[in-house]
N, C-alpha and C positions, 0 to 999 in steps of 0.2 A: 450903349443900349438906348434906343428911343423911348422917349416915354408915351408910355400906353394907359388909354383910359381906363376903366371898369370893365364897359363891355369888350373893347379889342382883349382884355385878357382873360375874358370868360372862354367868349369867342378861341382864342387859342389853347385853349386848358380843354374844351372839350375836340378839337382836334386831335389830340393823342390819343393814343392807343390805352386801353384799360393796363392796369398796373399787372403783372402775372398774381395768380390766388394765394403764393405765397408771401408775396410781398405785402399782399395789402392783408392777409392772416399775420404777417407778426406784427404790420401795424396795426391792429386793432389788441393783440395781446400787450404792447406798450404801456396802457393804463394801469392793468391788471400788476405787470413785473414791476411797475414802479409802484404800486403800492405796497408788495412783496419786501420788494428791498428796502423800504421805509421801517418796515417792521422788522425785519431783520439787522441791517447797520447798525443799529444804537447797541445791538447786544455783541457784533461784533466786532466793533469800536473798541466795548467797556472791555475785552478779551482781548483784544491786541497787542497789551505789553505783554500776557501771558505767553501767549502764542511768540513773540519776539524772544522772549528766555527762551523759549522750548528748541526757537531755530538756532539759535546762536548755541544750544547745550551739545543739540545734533550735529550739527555742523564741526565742533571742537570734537566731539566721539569721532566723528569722519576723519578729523585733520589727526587726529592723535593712531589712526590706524592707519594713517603714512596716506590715505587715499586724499585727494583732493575734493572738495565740498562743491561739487560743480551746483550748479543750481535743479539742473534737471535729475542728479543724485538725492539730493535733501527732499527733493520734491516725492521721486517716488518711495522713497524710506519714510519720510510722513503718511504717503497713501498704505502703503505696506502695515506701520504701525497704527493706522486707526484701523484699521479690518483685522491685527490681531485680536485686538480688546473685544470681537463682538463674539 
């Protein structure tokens, strides 16, 4: 790639086409979701090894009812059981 000055790459950045409204809406939500998950990750981090028992408990209820623990099995029997609890 040639090397290009300041203005040749201005110059060619405004030669494009505008980004579509979607594009340039989640980047602007980018800021926002990474402060989100800042504040979210440390609590479930600290939950982690909980959540690792809970899958490997489900997963052996699976394997012991002869079914195989596929991942998309465990996955929806975790969705399944957090919406009984409510």
């Amino acid at each position: 790639m040639p090397p290009y000055d300041e203005q040749e790459l201005a110059d060619l950045l405004r030669a494009l086409k505008p980004p579509p409204e979607d594009w340039a809406e989640a980047a602007r939500q980018v800021p926002r979701i990474q402060r989100q998950l800042d504040q979210v990750l440390p609590t479930l981090e600290a939950e982690s090894a909980a959540r690792s028992t809970e899958t490997e408990a489900l997963e052996r209820a699976i394997s012991e009812a002869g079914i195989e623990p596929a991942p998309q099995l465990v996955a929806a029997l975790k969705r399944h059981l957090e919406h009984a609890g409510e």
